[in-house]
Residue frames relative to the residue before (quaternion, step in Angstrom):
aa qw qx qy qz dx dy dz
X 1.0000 0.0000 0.0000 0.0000 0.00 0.00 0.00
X 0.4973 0.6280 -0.2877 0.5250 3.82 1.53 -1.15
X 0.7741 0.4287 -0.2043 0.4187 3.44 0.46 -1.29
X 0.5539 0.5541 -0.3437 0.5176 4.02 1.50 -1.30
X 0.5844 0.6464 -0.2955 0.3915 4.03 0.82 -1.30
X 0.7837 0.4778 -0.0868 0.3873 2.93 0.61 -1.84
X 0.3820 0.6559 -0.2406 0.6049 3.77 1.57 -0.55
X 0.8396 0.2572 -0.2812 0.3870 3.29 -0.61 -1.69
X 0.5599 0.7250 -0.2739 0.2929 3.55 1.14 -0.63
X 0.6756 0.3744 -0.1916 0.6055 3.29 0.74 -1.47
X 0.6585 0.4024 -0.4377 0.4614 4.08 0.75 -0.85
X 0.4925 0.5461 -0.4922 0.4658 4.19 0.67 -0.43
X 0.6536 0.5878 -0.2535 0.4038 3.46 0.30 -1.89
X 0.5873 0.7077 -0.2264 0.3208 3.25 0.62 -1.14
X 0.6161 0.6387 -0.2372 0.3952 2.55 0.68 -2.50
X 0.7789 0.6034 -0.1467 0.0876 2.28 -0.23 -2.37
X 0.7122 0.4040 -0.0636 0.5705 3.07 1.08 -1.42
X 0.6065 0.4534 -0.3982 0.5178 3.69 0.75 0.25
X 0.6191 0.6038 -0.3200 0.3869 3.58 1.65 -0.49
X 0.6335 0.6529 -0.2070 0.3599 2.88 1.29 -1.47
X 0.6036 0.7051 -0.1095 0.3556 3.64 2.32 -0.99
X 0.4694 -0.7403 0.3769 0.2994 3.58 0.61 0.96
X 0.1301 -0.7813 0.5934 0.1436 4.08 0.01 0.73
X 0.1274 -0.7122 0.6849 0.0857 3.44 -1.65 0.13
X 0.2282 -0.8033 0.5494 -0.0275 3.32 -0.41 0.85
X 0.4955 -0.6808 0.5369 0.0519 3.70 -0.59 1.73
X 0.5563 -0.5624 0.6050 0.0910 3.13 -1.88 0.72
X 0.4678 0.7554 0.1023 0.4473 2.84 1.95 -0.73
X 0.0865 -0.7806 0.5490 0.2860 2.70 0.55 -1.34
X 0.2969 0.6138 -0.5578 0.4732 3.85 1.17 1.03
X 0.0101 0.7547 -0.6542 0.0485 3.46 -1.45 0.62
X 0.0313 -0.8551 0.5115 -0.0784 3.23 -0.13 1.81
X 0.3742 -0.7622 0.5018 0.1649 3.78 -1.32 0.54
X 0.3748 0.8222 -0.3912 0.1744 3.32 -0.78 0.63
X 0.4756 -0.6557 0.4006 0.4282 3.81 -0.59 -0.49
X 0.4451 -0.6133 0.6129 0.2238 3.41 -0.71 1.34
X 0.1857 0.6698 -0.7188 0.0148 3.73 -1.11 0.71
X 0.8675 -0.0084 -0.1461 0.4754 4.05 0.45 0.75
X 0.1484 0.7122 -0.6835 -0.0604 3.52 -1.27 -0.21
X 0.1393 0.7454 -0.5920 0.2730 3.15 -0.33 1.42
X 0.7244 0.0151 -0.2556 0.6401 4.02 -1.26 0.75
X 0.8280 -0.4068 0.3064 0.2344 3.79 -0.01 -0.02
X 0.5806 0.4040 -0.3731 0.6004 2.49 1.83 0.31
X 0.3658 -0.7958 0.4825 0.0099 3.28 -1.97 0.68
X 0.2619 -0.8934 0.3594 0.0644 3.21 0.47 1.84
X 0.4665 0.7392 -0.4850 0.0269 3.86 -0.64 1.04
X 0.4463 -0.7664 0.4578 0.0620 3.03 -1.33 1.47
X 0.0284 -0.8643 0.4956 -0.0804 2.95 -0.48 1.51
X 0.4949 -0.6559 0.3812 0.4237 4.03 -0.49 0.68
X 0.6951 0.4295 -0.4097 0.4056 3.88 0.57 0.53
X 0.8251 0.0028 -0.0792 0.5594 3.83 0.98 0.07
X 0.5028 -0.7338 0.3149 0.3310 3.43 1.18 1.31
X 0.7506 -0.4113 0.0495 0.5148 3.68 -0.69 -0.09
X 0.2633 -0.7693 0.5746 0.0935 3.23 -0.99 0.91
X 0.0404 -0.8710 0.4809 0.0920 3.78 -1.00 0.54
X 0.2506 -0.8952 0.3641 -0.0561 3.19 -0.59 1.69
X 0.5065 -0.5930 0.5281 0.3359 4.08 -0.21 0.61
X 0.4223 -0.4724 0.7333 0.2466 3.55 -1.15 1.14
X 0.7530 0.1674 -0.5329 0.3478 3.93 -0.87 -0.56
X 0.6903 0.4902 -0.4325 0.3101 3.95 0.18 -0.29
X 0.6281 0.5782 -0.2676 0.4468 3.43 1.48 0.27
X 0.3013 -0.8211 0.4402 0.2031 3.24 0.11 1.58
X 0.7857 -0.0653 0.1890 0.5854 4.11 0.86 -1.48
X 0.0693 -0.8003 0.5804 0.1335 3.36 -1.02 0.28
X 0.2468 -0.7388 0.6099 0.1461 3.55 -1.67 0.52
X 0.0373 0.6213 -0.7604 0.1856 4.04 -1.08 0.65
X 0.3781 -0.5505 0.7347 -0.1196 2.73 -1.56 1.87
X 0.6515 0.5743 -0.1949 0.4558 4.00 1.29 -0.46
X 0.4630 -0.7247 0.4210 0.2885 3.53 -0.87 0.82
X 0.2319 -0.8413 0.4859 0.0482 3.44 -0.31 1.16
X 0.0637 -0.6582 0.7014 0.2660 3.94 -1.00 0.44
X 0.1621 -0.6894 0.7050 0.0373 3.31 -1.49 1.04
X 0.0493 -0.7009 0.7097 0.0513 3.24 -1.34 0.93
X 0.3440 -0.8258 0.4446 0.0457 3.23 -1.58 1.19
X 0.6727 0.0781 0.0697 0.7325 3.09 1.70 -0.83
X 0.6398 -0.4386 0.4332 0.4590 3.84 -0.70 -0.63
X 0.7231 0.5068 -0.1415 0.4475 3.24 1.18 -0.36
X 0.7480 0.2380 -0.0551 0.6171 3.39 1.28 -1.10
X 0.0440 -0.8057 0.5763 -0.1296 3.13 -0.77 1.34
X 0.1887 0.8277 -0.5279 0.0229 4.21 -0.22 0.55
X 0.4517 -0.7129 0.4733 0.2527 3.22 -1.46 0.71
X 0.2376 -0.7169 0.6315 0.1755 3.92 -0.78 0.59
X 0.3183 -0.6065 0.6728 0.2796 3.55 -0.87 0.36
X 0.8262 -0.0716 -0.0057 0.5588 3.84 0.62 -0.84
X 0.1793 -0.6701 0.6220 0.3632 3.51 -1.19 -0.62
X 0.3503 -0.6302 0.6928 -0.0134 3.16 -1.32 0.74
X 0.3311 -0.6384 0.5944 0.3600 4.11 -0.96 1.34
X 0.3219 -0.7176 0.6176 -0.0076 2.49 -2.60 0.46
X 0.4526 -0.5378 0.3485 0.6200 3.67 -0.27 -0.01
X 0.7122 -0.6847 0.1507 0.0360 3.14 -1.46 1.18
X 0.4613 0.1736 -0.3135 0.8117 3.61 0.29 2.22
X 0.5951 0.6354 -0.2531 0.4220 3.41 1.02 1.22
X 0.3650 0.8367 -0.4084 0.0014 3.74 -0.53 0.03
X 0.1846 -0.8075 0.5176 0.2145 3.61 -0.50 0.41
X 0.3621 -0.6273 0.6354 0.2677 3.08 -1.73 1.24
X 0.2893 -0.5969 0.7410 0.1048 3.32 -1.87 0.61
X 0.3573 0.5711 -0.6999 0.2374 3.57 -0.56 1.19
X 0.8803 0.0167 -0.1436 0.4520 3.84 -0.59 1.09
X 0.6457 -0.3944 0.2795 0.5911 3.79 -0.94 -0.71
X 0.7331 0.5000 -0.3622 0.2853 3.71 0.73 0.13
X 0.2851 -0.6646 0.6331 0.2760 3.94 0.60 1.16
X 0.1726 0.7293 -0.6532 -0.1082 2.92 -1.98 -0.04
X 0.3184 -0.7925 0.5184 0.0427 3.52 -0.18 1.62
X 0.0984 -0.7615 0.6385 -0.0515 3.04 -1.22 1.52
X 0.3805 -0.6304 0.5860 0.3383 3.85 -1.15 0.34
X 0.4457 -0.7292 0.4038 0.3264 3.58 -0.71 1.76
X 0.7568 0.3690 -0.4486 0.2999 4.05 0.52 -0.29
X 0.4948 0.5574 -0.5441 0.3853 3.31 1.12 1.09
X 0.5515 0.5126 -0.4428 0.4868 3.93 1.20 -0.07
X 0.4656 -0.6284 0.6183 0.0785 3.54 -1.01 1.88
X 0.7492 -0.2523 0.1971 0.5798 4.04 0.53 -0.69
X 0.2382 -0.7450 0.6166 -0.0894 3.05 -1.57 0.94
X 0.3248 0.8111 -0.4303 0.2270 3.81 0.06 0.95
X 0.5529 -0.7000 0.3795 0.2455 3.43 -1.29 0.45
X 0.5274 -0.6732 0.4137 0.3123 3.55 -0.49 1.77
X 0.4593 -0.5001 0.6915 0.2467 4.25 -1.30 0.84
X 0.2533 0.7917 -0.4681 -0.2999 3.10 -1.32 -0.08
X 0.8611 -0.2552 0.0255 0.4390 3.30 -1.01 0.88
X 0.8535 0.1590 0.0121 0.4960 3.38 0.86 -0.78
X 0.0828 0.8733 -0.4792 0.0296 3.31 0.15 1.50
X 0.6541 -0.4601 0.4628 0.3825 3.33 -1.51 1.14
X 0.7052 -0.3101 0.4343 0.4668 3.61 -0.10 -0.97
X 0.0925 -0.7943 0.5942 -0.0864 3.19 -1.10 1.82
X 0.0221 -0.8713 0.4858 0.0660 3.72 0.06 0.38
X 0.0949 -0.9126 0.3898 -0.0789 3.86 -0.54 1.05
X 0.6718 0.6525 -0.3005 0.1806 3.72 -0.25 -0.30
X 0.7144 -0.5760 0.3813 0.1118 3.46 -1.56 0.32
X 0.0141 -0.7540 0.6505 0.0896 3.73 -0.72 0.08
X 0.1202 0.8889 -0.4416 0.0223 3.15 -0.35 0.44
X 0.2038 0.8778 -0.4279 -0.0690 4.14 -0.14 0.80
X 0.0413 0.7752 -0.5820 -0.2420 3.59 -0.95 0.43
X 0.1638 -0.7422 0.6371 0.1281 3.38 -2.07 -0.43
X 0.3914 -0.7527 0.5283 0.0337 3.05 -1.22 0.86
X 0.4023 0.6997 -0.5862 0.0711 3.92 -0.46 -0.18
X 0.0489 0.6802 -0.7314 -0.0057 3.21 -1.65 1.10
X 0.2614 -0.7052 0.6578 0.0400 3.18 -1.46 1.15
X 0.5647 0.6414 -0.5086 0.1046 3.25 -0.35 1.32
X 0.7622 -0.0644 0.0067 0.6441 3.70 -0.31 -0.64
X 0.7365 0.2769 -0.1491 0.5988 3.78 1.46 -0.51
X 0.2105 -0.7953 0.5634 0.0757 3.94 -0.14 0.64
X 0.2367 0.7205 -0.6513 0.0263 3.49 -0.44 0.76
X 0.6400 -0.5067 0.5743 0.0616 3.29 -1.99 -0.07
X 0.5144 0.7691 -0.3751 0.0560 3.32 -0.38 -0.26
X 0.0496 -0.8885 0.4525 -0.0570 3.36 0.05 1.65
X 0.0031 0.8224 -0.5641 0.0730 4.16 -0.38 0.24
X 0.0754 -0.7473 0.6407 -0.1593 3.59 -0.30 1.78
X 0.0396 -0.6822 0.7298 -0.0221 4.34 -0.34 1.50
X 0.1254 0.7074 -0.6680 -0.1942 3.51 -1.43 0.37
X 0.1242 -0.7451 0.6486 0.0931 4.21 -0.28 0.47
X 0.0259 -0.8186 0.5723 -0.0402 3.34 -1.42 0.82
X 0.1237 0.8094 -0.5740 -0.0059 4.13 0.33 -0.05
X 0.3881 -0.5415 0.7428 -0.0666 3.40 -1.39 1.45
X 0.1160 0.7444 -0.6356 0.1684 3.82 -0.93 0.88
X 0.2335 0.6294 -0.6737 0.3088 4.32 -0.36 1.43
X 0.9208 0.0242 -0.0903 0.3788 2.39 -1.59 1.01
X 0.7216 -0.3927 0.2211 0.5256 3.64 -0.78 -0.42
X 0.4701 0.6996 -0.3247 0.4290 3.57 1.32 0.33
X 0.0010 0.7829 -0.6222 0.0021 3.53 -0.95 1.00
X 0.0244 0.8061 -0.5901 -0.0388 3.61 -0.78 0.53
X 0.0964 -0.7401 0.6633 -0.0544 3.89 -0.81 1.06
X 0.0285 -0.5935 0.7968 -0.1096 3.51 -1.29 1.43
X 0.1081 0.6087 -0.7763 0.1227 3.49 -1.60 1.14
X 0.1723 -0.7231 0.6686 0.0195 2.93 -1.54 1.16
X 0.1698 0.7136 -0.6789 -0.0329 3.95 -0.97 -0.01
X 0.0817 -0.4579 0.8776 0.1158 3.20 -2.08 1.21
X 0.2071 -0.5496 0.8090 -0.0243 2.70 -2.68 0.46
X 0.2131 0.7987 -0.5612 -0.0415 3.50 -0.75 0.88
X 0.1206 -0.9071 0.3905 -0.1003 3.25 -0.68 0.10
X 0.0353 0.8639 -0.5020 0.0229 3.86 0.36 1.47
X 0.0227 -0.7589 0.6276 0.1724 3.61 -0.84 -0.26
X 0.7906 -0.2414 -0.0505 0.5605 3.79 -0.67 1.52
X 0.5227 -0.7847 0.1833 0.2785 3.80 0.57 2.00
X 0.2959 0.4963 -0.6948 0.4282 2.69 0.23 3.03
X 0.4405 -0.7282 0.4683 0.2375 3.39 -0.60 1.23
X 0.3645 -0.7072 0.6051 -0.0295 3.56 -0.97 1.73
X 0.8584 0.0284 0.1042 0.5015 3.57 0.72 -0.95
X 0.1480 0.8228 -0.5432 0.0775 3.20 -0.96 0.96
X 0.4330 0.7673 -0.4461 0.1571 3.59 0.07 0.91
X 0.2277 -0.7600 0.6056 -0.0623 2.99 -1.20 0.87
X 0.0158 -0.8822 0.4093 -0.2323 3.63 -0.14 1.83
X 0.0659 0.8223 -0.5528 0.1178 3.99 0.15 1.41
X 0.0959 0.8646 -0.4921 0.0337 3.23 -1.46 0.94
X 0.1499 -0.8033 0.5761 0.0186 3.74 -0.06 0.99
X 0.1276 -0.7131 0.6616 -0.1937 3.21 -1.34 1.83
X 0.1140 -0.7702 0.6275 -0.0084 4.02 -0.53 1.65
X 0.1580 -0.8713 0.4619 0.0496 3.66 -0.46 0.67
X 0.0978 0.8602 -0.4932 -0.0853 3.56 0.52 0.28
X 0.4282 -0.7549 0.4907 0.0767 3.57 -0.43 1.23
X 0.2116 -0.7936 0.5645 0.0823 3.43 -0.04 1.36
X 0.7426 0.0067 -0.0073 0.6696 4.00 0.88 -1.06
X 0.8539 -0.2029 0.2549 0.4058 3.20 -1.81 -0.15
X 0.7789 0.3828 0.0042 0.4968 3.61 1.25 -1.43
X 0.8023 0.4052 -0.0282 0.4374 3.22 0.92 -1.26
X 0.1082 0.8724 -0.4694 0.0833 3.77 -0.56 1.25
X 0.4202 -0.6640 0.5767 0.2232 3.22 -1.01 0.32
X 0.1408 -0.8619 0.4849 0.0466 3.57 -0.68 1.59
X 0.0902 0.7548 -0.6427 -0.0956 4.34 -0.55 -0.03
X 0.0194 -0.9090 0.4161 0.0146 3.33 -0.90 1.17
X 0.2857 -0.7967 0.5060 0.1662 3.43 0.20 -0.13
X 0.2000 0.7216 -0.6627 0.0126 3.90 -0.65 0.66
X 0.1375 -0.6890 0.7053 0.0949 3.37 -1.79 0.23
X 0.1101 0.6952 -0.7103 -0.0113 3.69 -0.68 0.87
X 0.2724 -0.7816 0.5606 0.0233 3.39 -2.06 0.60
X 0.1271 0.8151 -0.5633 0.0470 3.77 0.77 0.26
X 0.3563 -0.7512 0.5414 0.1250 3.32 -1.52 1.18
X 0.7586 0.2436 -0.2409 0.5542 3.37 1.45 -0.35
X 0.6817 0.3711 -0.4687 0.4217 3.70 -0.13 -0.51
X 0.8129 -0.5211 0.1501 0.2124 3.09 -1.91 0.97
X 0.5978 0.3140 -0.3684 0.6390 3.55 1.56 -0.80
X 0.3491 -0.6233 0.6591 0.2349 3.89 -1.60 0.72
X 0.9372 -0.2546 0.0818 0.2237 2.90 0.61 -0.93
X 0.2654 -0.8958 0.3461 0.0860 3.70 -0.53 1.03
X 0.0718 -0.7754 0.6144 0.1268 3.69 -0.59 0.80
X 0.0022 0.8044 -0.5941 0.0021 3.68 -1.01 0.70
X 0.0132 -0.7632 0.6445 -0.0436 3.61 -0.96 0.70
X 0.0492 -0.8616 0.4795 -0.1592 3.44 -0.41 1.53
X 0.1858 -0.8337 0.5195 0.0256 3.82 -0.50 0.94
X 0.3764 0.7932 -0.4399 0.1888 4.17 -0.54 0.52
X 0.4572 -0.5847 0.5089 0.4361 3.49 -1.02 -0.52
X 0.1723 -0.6679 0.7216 0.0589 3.00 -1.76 0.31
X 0.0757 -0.7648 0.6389 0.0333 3.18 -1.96 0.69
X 0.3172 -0.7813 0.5197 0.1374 3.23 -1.02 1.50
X 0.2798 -0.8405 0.4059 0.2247 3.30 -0.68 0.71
X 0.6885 -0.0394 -0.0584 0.7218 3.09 1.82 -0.38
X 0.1838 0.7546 -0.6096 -0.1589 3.61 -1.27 -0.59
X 0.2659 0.6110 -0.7072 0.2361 4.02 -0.45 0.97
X 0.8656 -0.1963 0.2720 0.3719 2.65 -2.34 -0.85
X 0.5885 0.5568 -0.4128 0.4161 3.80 0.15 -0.09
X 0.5430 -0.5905 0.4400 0.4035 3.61 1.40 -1.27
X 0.3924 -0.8378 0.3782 0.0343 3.61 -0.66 0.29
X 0.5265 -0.7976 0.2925 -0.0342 3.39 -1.34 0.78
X 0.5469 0.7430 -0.3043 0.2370 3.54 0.70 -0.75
X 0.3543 -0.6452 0.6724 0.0778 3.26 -1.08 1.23
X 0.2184 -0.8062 0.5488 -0.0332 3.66 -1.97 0.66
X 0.0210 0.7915 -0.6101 -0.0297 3.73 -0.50 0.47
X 0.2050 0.8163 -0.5397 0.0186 2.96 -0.98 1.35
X 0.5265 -0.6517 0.4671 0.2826 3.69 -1.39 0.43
X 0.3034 -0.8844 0.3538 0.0239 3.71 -0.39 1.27
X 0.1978 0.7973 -0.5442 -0.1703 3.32 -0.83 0.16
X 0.0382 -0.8364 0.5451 0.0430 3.29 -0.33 1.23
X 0.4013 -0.5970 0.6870 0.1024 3.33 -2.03 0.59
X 0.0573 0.8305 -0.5517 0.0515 3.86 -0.53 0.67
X 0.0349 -0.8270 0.5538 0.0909 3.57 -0.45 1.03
X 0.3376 -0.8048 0.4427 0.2057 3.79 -0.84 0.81
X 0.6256 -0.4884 0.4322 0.4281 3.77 -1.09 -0.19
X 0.6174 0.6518 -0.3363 0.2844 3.48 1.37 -0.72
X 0.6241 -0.2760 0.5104 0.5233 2.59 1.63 -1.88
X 0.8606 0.3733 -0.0692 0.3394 3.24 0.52 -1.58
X 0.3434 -0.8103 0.4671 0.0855 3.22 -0.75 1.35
X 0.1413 0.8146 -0.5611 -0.0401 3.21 -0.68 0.24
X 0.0343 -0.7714 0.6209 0.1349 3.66 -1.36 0.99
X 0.0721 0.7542 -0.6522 0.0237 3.38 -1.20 0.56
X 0.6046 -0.4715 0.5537 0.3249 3.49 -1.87 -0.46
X 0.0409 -0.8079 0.5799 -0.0966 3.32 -1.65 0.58
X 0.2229 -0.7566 0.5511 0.2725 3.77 -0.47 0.52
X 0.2808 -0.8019 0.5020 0.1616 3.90 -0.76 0.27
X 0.0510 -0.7730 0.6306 0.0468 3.72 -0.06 0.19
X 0.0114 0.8312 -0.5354 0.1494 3.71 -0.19 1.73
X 0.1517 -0.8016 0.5781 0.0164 3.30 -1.04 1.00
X 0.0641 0.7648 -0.6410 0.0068 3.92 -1.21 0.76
X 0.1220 0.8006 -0.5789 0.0952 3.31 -0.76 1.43
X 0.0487 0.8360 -0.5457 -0.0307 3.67 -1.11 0.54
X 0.1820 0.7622 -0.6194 0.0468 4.15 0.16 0.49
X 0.6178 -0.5366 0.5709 0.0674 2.98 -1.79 1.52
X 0.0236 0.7244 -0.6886 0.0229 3.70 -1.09 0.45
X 0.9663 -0.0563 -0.1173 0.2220 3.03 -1.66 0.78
X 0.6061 -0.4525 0.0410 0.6529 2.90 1.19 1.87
X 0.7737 -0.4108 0.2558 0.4090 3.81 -0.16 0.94
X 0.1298 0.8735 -0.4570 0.1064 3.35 1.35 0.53
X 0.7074 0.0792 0.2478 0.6572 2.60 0.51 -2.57
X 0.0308 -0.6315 0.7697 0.0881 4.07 -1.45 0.43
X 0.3705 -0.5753 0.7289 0.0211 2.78 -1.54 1.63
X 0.0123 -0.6772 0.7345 -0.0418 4.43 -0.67 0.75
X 0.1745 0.6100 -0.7730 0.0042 3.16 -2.00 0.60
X 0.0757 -0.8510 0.5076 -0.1117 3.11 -1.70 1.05
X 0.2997 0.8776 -0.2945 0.2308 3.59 -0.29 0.11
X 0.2151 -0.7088 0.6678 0.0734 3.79 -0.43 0.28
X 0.1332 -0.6583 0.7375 -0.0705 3.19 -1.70 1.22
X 0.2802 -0.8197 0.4976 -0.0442 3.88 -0.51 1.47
X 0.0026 -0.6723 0.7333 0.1012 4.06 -0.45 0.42
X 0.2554 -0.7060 0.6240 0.2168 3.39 -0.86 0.70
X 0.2384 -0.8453 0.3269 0.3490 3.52 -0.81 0.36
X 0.4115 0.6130 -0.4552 0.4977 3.51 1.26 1.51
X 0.7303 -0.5163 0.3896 0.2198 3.07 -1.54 0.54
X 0.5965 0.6171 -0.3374 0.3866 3.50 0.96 -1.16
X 0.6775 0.6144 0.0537 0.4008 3.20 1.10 -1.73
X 0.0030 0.8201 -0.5667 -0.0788 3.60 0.00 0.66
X 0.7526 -0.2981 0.1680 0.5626 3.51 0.42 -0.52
X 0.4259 -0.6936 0.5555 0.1702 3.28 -1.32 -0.04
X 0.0758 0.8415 -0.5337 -0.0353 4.08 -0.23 0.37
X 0.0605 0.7413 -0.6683 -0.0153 3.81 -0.46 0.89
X 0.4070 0.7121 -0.5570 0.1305 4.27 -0.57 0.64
X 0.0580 -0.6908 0.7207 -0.0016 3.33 -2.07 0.58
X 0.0965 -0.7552 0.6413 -0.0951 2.64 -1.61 0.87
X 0.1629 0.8150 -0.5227 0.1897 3.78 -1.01 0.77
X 0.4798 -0.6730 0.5598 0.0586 3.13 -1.57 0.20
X 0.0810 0.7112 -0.6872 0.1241 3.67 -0.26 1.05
X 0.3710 -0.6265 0.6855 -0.0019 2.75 -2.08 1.51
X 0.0224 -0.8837 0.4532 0.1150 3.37 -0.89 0.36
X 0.6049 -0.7359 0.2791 0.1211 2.39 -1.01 2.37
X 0.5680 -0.3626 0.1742 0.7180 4.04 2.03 -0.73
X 0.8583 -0.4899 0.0187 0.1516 3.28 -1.13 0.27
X 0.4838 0.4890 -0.3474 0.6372 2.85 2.20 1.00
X 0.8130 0.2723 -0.0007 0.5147 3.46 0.65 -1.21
X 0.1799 -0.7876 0.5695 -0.1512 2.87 -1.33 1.64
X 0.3828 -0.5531 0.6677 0.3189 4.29 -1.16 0.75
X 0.0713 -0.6731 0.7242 0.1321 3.75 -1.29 0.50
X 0.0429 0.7409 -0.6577 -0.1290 3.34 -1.65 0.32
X 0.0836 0.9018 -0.4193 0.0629 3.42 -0.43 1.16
X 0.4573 -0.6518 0.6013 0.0665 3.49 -1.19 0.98
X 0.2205 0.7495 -0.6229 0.0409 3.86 -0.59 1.29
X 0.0344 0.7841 -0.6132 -0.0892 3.52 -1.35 0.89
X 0.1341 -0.7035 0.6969 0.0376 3.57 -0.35 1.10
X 0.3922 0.6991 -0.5880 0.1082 3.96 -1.29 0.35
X 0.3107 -0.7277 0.6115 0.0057 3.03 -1.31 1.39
X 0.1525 -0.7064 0.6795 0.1267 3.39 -1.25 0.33
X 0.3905 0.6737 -0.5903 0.2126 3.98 -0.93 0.52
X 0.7393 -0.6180 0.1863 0.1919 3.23 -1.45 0.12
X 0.4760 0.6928 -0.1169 0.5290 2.46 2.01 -0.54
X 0.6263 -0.3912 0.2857 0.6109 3.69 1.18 -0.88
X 0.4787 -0.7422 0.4576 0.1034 2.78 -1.39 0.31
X 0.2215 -0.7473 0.5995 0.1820 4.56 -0.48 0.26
X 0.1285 0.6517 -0.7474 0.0114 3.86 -0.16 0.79
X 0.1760 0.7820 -0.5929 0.0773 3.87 -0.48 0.49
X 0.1294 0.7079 -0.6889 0.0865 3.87 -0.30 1.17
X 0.1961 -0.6792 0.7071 -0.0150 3.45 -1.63 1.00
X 0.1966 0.7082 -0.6707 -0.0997 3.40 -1.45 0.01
X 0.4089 -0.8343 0.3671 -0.0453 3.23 -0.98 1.72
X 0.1867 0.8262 -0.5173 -0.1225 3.76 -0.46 -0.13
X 0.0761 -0.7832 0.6079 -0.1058 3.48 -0.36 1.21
X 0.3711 -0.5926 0.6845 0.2062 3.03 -2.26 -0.24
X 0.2284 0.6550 -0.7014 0.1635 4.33 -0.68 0.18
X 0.6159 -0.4659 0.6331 -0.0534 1.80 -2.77 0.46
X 0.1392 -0.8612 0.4887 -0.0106 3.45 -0.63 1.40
X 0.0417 -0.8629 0.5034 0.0178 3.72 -0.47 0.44
């Protein structure tokens, strides 16, 4: 009887936990389990503990089920929340949000995705990312470039660390040499609104400025962040420290005007990302200050990704000047 008990348990238990498991229902007649985490250009992202995330055409999808709150968008305009979905006749689904069901045909839902919320237990993110270059001809050059990005998200806390070297030789005389760290604490006042303190450090072995320390304080606003990718724009107050090739040092203030964007495309295919910070110093010597990238990673499956990237860092002042433009093609690792 100990042993019949003990059975029905673990097969209930089971159940249970196989209920709790978002279902998807084939054109087919296949019926797979898992967690729905997007549906977006038509395609339907779900990650399941036997073949990590898997992505599936809306027309090969007969109905679907989620025990999970769901944001559904319908148009650009019409967006509703579902506490669950529930199957339909087939190229169907119904939202559950109150006593009024309300069955939609799935190639009329523009995206589907699970709401952030405001307070997360712990969210852990980031990138690895290397490329290289080498040509052997009448001109030999080098050209190596090693990005690693990482963000840390609890509670109403956010923390971002990003590092990038760059080297670079042409016929073995060193063309490039930089080496560029920065740490960013966010404390999230509302849903939207935060308070940023950052800290950067950049080193360059050849262009005229060597080197720059900045520490910057302000607010920030996110305009979004989910499964599609995210937005948020920054204003901060500066002190910076610059050290030239001449010699001359110089330390002053600066406002920053900082941007951080990334949006997913064709079901998490490709993510297009720009970033970057733009500086008025508030001295004369100094004209402005520009640090930004931008690119385009493919993904190779659900760790590993092609990068292509575009960097322009450039200073103007009196002392010298940083015109430094790159374009990259690498391979990394995303988590």
């Amino acid at each position: 009887m100990r042993v019949f008990t003990v059975c029905a348990f673990i097969v209930g238990f089971s159940f249970s936990l196989s209920a709790q498991a978002d279902t998807v229902w084939l054109k087919n007649g296949d019926r797979l389990t898992g967690r729905i985490v997007l549906l977006d250009s038509g395609k339907l992202l779900l990650d399941t503990d036997y073949a990590n995330t898997i992505t599936l055409n809306i027309n090969k999808i007969a109905t679907l089920e989620s025990e999970q709150p769901l944001l559904v968008k319908l148009d650009k305009f019409t967006s509703e929340s579902s506490k669950s979905l529930r199957p339909a006749p087939e190229g169907n689904v119904t939202l559950i949000n109150g006593d009024t069901p309300k069955t939609i045909a799935l190639t009329d839902i523009e995206q589907l995705m699970t709401p952030k919320p405001i307070i997360e237990d712990l969210r852990w993110k980031g990138s690895i990312s290397f490329s290289a270059d080498y040509k052997k001809k009448e001109n030999n050059s080098e050209d190596y470039g090693l990005d690693v990005s990482t963000e840390l998200r609890h509670g109403l806390w956010r923390h971002a660390l990003d590092t990038e070297y760059d080297y670079e030789t042409k016929n073995s005389a060193t063309k490039t040499e930089h080496f560029e760290a920065s740490y960013a604490l966010d404390r999230f006042i509302t849903e939207q609104w935060f308070w940023k303190n950052k800290i950067k450090y950049i080193n360059d072995h050849i262009e005229d400025l060597r080197k720059q320390h900045t520490y910057g304080t302000g607010p920030g606003y996110q305009f979004w962040d989910n499964e599609l990718g995210a937005f948020a724009l920054t204003g901060l107050f500066n002190h910076n420290k610059f050290e030239f090739a001449s010699g001359d040092k110089k330390s002053f203030n600066s406002g920053t005007a900082s941007w951080d964007y990334n949006r997913y495309i064709g079901g998490k295919v490709f993510e297009v990302y720009t970033k970057g910070d733009f500086g008025m110093p508030f001295i004369s010597d100094i004209e402005y200050v520009l640090e930004s990238e931008a690119g385009l990673r493919y993904k190779l499956n659900s760790w590993a990704a092609l990068t292509l990237k575009a960097e322009w860092n450039k200073v103007s002042s009196q002392y010298g000047d940083l015109n430094d433009r790159r374009y990259l093609f690498g391979v990394g690792v995303g988590w």
